[in-house]
C-alpha positions, 0 to 999 in steps of 0.5 A: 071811903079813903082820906083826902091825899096829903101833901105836907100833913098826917090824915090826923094834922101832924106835920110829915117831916123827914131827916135832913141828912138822910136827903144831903149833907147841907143844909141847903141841899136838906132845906130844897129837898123837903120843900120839893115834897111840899112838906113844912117840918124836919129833924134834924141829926148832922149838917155837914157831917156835924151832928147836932149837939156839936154844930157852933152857935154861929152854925146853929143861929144859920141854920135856924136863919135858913129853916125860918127862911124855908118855912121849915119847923124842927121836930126833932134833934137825933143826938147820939146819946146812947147809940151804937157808938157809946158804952153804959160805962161812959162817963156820965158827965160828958152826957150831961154835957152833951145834953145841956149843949143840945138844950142850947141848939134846942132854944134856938131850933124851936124844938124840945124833943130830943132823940135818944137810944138806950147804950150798947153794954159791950158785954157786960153781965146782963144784971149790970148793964140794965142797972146802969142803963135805969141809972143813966136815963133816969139822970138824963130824964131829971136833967132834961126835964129841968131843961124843958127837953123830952126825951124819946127813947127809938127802938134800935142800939142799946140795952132796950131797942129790940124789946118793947118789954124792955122800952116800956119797964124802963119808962115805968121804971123811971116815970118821968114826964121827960121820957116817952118814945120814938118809934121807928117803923123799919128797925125790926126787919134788920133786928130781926123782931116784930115791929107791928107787935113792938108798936102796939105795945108801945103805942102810948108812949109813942109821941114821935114816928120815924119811918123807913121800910126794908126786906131782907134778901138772902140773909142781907138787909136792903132799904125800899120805898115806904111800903115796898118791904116786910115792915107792914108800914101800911097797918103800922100806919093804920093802927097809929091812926085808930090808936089816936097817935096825933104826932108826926111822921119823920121820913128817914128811909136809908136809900141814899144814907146810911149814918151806921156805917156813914156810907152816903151812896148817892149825892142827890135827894132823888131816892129821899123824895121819890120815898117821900111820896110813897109815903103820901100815897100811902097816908092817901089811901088810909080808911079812916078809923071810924070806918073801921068801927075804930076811935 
């Protein structure tokens, strides 16, 4: 028995979304790409090669304008806070801004989650680095929790991104209800660690999912279509499913973008939508959990 195929939801009713970047540059050119897979939600993290927090209220008031147009709903904003551009050292003011600025694109996006890593520490001992890391999160945590903002820790650049050990002393560390998690289904093939494993670890702080797929060749990392590489995509959706995950599923597969190295290598949404639909036919061909003796 396999679930009915799905076009723009989860087998569970969440929304399928994507990053819009990850499809073009522009809003309209993000907008068109997610509708041609038939899909009604997107993140969002630049437009126009300006990333979220930084976009002008007049540019934020369109690209909500254009969204609503597009019957598109926001699920997520991917600020930079704590990613591989940033330093635990800081000044943790200018996050704080950053934060309170993303809360204002939160209000007129409709979205309270915001994506957040967790800080590279540019060779720090390492006692010192996980000391200023509880700090710095626990602070954004108390600020964004009076903001009505969560937080999602992704498993990728910082102190934290390659240790689901790490990941969950932090959340229980800091035990605030404005921080959980995204999960990011392909950042283990490049980082080198077990993502199936990481997933189950974290499962119930995951309130968010990011998906791309990868293999590595000859010690270089190359991206592939949703279930065409090492990440075990199919039994990472699976366990999601029989683990009672009911959030979304953001599409970012790295096929046309890459916001590391900034590179885009092609103009068209082509490689995102043909991912997008490699995605579907997987979720397609899930076994529900009860026939698996699941939930």
């Amino acid at each position: 028995m396999t679930s009915e195929p799905c076009v723009g939801s989860t087998p569970w009713g969440a929304p399928l979304a994507g990053i819009g970047d990850e499809a073009a540059p522009d809003a309209p050119g993000q907008c068109a790409a997610l509708r041609q897979l038939g899909w009604h939600a997107i993140e969002i993290r630049s437009v126009d090669g300006v990333g979220v927090a930084e976009l002008p209220a007049r540019a934020c008031a369109d690209l909500a304008a254009r969204l609503h147009e597009s019957d598109l709903a926001v699920v997520c904003l991917d600020s930079a806070l704590g990613n591989w551009a940033s330093h635990v050292t800081d000044p943790l003011s200018a996050d704080l801004a950053t934060l309170d600025a993303l809360a204002r694109r939160a209000e007129v996006l409709r979205c309270r989650w915001v994506r957040v890593m967790t800080y590279p520490g540019g060779g720090l001992a390492a006692d010192r680095w996980r000391a200023l890391v509880l700090e710095r999160l626990a602070r954004l945590a108390e600020r964004a929790e009076k903001l009505d903002l969560t937080l999602l820790l992704e498993n990728c650049s910082g102190w934290a991104g390659t240790s689901a050990e790490r990941i969950a002393w932090l959340l229980e560390e800091i035990d605030s209800p404005a921080l959980a998690v995204v999960f990011d289904t392909g950042n283990g093939v490049p980082h080198g660690y077990d993502g199936l494993a990481m997933l189950g670890r974290l499962l119930p702080w995951v309130r968010h999912v990011q998906v791309k797929d990868a293999h590595q060749v000859g010690g270089q990392v190359h991206y592939t279509l949703p279930g065409q590489g090492d990440a075990r995509l199919r039994e990472m959706l699976a366990l999601l499913w029989a683990g009672g995950y009911q959030g979304p599923l953001s599409l970012e597969p790295h096929l046309a973008h890459q916001p590391h190295s900034g590179a885009r290598r092609t103009a068209g949404s082509a490689p995102f939508v043909a991912a997008g639909h490699a995605l579907a036919g997987l979720l397609a061909r899930l076994t529900p959990p009860t026939a698996r003796g699941g939930r």
